[in-house]
C-alpha positions as CSV (number, residue, x, y, z in Angstrom):
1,X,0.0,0.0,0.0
2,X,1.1,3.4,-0.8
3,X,2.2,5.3,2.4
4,X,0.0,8.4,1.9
5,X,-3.1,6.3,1.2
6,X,-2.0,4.2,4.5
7,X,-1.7,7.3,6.4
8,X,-5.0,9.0,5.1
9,X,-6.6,5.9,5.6
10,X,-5.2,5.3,9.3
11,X,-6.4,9.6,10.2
12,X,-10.3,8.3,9.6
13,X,-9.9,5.3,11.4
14,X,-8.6,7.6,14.3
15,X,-10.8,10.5,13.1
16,X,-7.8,13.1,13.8
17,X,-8.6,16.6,12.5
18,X,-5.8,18.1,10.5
19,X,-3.1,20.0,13.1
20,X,-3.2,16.5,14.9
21,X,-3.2,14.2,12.1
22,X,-0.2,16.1,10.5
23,X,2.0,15.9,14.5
24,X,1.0,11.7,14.2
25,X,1.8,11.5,10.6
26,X,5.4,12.8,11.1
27,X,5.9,10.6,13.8
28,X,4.6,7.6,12.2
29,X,7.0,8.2,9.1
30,X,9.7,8.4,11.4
31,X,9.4,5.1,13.6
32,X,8.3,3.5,10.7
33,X,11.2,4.0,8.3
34,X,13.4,4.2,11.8
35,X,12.4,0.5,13.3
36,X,9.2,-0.3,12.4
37,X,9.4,-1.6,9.3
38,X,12.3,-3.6,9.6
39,X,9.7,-6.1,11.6
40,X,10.9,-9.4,9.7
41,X,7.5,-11.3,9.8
42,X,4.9,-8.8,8.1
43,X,3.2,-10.4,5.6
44,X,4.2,-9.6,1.6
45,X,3.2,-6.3,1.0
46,X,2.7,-4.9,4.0
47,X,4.6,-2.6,6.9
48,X,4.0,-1.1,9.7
49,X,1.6,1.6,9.1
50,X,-0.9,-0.8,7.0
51,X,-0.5,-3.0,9.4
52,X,-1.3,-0.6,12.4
53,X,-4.4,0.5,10.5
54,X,-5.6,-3.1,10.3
55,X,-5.2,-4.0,14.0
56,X,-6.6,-0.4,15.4
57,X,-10.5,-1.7,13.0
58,X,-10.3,-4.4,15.1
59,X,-11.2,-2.2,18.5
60,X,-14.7,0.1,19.0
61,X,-14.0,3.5,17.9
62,X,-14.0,4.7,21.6
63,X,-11.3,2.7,22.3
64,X,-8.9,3.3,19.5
65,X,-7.4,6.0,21.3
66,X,-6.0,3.8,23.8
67,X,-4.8,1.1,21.7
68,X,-3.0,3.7,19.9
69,X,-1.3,5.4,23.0
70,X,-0.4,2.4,23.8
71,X,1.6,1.8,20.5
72,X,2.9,5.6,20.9
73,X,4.1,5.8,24.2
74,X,4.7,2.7,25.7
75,X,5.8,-0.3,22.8
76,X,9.6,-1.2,23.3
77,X,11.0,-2.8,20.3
78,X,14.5,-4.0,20.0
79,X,15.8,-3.3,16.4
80,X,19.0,-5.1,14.9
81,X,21.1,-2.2,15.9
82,X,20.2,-2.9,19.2
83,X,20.4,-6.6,19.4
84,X,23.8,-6.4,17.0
85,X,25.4,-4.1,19.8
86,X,24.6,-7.3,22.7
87,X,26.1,-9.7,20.5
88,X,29.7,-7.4,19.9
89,X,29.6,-6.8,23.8
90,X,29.3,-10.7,25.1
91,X,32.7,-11.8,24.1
92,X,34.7,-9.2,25.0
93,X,32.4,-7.8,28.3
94,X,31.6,-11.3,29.7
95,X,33.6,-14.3,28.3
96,X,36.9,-12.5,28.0
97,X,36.3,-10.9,31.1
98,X,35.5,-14.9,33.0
99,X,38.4,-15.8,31.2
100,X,41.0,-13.3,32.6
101,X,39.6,-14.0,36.4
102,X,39.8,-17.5,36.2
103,X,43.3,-17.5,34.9
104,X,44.2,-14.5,37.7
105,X,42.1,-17.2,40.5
106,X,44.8,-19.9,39.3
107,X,47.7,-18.3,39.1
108,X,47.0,-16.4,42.5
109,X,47.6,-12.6,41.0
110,X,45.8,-10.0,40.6
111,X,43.6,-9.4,37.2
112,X,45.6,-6.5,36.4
113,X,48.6,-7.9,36.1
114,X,47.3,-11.3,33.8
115,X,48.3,-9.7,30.3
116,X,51.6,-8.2,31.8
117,X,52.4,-11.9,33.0
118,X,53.8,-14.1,29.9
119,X,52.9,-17.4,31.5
120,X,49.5,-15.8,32.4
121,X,49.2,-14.1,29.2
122,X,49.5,-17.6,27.1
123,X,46.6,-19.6,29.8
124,X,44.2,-17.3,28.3
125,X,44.9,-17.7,25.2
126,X,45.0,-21.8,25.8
127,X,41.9,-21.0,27.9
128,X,40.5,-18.8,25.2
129,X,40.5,-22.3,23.1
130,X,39.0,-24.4,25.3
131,X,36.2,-22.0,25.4
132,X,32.4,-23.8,23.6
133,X,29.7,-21.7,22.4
134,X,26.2,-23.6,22.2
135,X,23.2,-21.6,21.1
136,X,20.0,-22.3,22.6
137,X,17.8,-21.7,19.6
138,X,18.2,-19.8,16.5
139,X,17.9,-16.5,18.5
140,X,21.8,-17.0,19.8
141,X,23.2,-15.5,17.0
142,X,26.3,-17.5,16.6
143,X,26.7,-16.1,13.6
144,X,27.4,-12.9,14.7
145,X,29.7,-13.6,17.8
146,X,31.9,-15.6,15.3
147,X,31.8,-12.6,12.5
148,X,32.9,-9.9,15.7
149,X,35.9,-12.1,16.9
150,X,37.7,-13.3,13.9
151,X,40.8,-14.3,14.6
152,X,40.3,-14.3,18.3
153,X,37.7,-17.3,18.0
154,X,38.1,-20.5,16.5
155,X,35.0,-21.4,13.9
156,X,35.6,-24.9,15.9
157,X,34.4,-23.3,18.9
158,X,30.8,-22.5,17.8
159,X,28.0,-25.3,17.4
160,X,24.6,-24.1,17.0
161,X,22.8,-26.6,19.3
162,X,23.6,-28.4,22.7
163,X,21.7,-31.7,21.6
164,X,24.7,-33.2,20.0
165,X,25.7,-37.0,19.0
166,X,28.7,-39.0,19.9
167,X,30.2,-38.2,16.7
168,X,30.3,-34.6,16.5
169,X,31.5,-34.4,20.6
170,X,34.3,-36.3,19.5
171,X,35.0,-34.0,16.3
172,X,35.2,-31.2,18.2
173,X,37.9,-32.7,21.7
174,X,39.9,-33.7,18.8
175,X,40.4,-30.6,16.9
176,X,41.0,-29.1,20.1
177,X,43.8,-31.2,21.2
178,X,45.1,-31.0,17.6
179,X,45.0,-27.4,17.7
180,X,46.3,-27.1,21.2
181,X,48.8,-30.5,20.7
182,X,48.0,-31.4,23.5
183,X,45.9,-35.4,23.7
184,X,44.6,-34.8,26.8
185,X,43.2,-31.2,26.3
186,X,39.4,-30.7,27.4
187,X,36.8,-27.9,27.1
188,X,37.2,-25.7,30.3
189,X,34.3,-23.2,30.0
190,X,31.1,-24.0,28.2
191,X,29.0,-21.0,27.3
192,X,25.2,-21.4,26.4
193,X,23.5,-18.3,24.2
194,X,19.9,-17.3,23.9
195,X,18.3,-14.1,22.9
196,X,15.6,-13.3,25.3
197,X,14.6,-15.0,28.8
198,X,11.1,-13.8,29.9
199,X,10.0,-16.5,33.0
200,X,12.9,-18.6,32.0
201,X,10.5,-21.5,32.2
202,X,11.8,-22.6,29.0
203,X,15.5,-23.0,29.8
204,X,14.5,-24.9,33.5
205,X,11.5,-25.6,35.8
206,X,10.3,-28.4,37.7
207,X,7.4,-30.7,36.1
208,X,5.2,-32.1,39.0
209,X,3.3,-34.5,36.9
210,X,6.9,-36.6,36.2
211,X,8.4,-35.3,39.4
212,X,12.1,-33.9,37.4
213,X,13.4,-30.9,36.5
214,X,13.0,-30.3,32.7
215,X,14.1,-27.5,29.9
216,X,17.5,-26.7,27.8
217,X,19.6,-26.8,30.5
218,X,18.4,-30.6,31.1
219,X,18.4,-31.2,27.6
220,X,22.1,-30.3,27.4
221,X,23.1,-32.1,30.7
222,X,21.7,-34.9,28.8
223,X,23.5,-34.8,26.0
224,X,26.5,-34.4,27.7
225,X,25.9,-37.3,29.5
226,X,25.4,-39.9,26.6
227,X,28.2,-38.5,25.0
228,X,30.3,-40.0,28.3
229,X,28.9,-42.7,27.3
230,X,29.2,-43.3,24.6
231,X,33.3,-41.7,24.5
232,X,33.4,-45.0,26.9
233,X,33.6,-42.5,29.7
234,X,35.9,-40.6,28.1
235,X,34.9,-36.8,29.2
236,X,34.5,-34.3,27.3
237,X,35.1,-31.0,29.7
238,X,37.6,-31.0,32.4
239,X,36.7,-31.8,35.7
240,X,37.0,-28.1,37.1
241,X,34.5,-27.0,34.2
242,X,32.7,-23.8,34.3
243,X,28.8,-23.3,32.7
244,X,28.1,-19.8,31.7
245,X,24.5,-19.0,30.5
246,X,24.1,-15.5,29.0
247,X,21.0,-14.0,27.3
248,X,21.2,-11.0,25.0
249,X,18.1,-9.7,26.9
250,X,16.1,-10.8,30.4
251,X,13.4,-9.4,32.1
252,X,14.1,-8.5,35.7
253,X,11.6,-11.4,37.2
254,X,12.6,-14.3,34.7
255,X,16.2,-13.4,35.5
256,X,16.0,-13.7,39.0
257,X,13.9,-16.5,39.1
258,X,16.1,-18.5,36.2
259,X,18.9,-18.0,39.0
260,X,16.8,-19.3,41.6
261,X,15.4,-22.4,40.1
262,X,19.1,-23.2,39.0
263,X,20.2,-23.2,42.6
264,X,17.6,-25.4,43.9
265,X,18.1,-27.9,41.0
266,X,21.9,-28.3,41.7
267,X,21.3,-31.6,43.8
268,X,18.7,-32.8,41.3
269,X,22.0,-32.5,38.7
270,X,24.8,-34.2,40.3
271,X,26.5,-36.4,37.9
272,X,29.6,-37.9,37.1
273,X,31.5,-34.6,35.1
274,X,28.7,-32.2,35.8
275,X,29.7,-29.2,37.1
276,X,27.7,-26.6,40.2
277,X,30.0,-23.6,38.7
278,X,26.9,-22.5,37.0
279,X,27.2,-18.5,36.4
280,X,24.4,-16.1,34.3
281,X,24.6,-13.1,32.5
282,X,22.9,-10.6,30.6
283,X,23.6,-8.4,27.8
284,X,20.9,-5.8,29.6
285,X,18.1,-6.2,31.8
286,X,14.6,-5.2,31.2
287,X,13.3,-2.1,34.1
288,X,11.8,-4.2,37.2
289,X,8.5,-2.1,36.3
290,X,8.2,-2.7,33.2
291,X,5.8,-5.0,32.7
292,X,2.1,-3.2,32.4
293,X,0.5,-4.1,35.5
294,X,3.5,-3.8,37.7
295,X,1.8,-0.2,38.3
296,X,-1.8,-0.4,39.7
297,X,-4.3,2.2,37.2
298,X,-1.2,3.0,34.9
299,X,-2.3,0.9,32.0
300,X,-5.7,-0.2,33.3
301,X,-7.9,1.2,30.2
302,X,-5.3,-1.2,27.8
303,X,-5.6,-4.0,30.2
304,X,-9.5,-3.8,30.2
305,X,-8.6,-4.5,25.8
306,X,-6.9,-7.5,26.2
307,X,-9.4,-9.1,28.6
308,X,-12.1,-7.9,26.0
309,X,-10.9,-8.5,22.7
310,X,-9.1,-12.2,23.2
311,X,-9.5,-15.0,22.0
312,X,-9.0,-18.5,24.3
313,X,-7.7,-20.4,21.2
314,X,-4.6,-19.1,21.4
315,X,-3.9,-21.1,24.9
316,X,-2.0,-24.4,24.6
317,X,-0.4,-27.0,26.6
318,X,2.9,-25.3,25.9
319,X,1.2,-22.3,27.0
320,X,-0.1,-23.9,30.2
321,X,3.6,-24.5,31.4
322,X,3.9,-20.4,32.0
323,X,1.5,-21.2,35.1
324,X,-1.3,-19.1,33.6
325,X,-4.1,-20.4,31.3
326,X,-5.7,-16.7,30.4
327,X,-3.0,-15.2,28.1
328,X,-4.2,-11.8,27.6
329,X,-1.2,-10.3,29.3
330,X,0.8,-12.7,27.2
331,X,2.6,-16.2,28.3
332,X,3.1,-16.7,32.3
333,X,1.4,-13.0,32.6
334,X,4.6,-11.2,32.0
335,X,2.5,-8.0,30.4
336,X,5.1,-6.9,28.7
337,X,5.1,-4.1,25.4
338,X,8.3,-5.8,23.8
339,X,8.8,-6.8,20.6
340,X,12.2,-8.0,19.0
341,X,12.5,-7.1,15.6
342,X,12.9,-11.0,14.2
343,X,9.9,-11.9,16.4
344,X,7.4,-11.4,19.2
345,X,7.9,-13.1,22.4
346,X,4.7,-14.4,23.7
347,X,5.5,-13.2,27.2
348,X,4.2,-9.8,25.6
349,X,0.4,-8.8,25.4
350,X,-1.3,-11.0,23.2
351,X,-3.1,-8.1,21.3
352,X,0.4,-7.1,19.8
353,X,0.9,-10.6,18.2
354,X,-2.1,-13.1,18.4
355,X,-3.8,-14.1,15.5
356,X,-7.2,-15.9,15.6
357,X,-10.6,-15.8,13.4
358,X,-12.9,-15.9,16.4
359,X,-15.5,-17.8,17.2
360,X,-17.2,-20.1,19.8
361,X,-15.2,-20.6,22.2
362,X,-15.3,-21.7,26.3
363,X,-19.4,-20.5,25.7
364,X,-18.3,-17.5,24.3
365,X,-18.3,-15.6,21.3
366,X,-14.8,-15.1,21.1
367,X,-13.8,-11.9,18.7
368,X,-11.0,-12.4,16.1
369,X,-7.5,-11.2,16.9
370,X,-5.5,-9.4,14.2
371,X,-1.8,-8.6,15.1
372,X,0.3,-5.4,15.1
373,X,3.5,-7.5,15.0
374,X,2.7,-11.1,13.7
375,X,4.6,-14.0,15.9
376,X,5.8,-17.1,14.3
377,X,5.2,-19.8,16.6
378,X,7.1,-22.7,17.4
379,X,4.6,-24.8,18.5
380,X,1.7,-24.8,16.2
C-alpha cells in the first residue's frame, strides 16, 4: 500500500482533524522507516503503518485512542542495531572478562597484572581455546559472535545446538587437542546463548506430573551425559568446568527467578563430570517495572482491551507451562510491550501478536484477533 493512502486511511480510522493528524503522521513516518518496518515477519506487501491500521479496525471506535497510545508511548522494540550491539559486547564484556579472572584465580595474581604476565598471558589464550559456544535456539546468533571475533575465536568453537551426538562431541575434543597439541586437552568453560529469557521456564523448571526438572539446560546435561557414554567415559570437559548461560536480553523477574530455580536444581543435577559452577549473564536487563501491571491504574484502560478483545484459542499445553491459562497479558502474565525485531515473544500482550478468526469458544463468542506484529510460533 502506498504510504500516503495508509496514512490518510489510518487519520479516519482515528478521526484526527488536520493540526493532529499532520503531528502523528510525522511521527509515524519516522518510527516507521526508523524501526518499524524492519519487523521481519509482516506479511508480503505490507509494513508497519498498514498493518497498524488493520489491527486499530479491530477495536470500538471509543477505544482506538488507547490502543494507539499504547503503541505511541509505551511499545519497546528491539531493532537489529540494538540486538547487534549485545552480540559485539558478550565476548569481549563477559567471556573474556571470565576468562581473565579465572586464569588471575589460578595463578594467585591480581587481574591487572594477567596480560603483563607471559605465562599468564598464554593460559588465556590456551583457555580462550577451550572455550564452547552452544546456542539455545536460532535466537543466539552464533553467527554474529563468530563474525565480531575473527581471529580471536576459532570457527571450531561454535556449534549451534547443545543436543549433539557421539560423533560430532568427539570432532570437536579432537580438533581441540590437535590445535592445542595437546591429547589430553578438554573444554574448560562452556558457554550457552539465547536471545531473550522472559520467566525462564523454557531453559528450566520443575514438572510435577513426572516429578524432574525439565528445559534446555536438562536437555544439554543430557546430551552431555550420553556422549560419556558413549566416549566409553571418556569426558568431554575438564573436571574443574565452568557453565556460563548468557542471554542478550532478560526481564528483571525471569532473570531472578532463572537464577533461583538453577540453585535449587543443583542436587537434582549431580552427575559424574557435571559441574555446580553455574554462572548467568545478561547483555541488559529489562526495568523491574516494566511489565504493564506492575503499576496499579497505569495501564488499566489497555488491560480492560486485552481481557475484552481475546481469543481463548490461542492457549496451549505449551502455553499452560507459564502457570497461567488466560494469556491476555501474554505467556506466564509477564504483560510486557516488547517486541524484537525478528519476532514477538509471547510473554508480551497478546493483542500485539495473536492471530485468531474468532468464534465459539469456552461459551463465548470469542472476537477475532488481528496482530500489530505477527509471531511465528514454534509450536503450532
Amino acid at each position: 500500500m502506498n504510504e500516503g493512502l495508509g496514512l490518510r486511511i489510518l487519520g479516519e480510522i482515528m478521526a484526527w482533524d488536520d493540526d493532529q493528524a499532520r503531528k502523528e503522521f510525522s511521527w509515524l513516518r519516522l518510527m516507521a522507516r526508523l524501526k518499524y518496518d524492519g519487523y521481519r515477519d509482516f506479511q508480503a506487501g505490507m509494513r508497519f503503518i498498514e498493518s497498524l491500521a488493520t489491527w486499530l479496525q479491530q477495536f470500538g471506535t471509543a477505544e482506538r485512542p488507547t490502543a494507539y497510545d499504547f503503541v505511541r508511548r509505551s511499545l519497546i522494540y528491539v531493532g537489529p542495531g540494538e540486538m547487534n550491539r549485545l552480540v559485539e559486547q558478550f565476548f569481549p564484556s563477559v567471556v573474556r572478562e571470565r576468562i581473565i579472572s579465572m586464569v588471575a584465580k589460578e595463578r594467585s595474581i591480581p587481574r591487572y597484572r594477567v596480560l603483563a604476565d607471559i605465562e599468564a598471558s598464554a593460559a588465556i589464550d590456551r583457555l580462550r581455546r577451550q572455550t564452547l559456544f552452544m546456542g539455545l535456539s536460532d535466537g543466539a546468533r552464533i553467527d554474529g559472535i563468530r563474525h565480531n571475533n575473527v581471529g580471536v575465536l576459532n570457527n571450531e568453537q561454535f556449534v549451534l545446538a547443545t543436543q549433539l551426538d557421539k560423533d560430532k562431541w568427539q570432532d570437536l575434543i579432537d580438533k581441540l587437542r590437535k590445535e592445542l597439541k595437546d591429547p589430553e586437552a578438554q573444554f574448560r568453560l562452556v558457554c550457552l546463548i539465547d536471545d531473550f529469557v522472559g520467566t525462564g521456564t523454557s531453559f528450566l523448571r520443575y514438572n510435577t506430573e513426572k516429578g524432574k526438572w525439565t528445559g534446555k539446560l536438562c536437555k544439554f546435561k543430557d546430551s552431555l551425559d550420553g556422549a560419556v557414554k558413549q566416549l566409553a567415559g571418556k569426558h568431554v570437559f575438564a573436571p574443574d568446568w565452568q557453565l556460563c548461560v548468557h542471554h542478550y536480553i532478560g526481564t528483571s523477574a525471569g532473570s531472578q527467578a532463572m537464577i533461583a530455580r538453577a540453585g535449587e536444581a543443583v542436587a537434582s543435577f549431580k552427575s559424574d563430570g557435571w559441574t555446580e559452577n553455574i554462572n548467568f549473564s545478561f547483555g541488559t536487563v529489562l526495568p523491574d517495572d516494566l511489565p504493564i501491571d506492575k503499576v496499579p491504574g497505569r495501564y488499566a484502560d489497555f488491560i480492560e482491551l486485552t481481557q475484552r478483545y481475546y481469543d481463548p484459542i490461542i492457549r496451549t499445553e505449551h502455553t499452560d507451562v507459564g502457570g497461567e491459562t488466560h494469556l491476555g497479558l501474554g505467556y506466564g502474565k509477564c504483560a510486557l510491550p516488547l517486541v524484537l525485531d525478528h519476532n514477538t515473544p509471547n510473554n508480551s500482550v497478546a493483542l500485539l501478536w495473536a492471530e485468531t478468526e474468532g468464534g465459539a469458544r469456552d461459551g463465548v463468542n470469542a472476537p477475532p484477533m488481528r496482530p500489530l506484529f505477527r509471531r511465528r510460533q514454534r509450536h503450532s
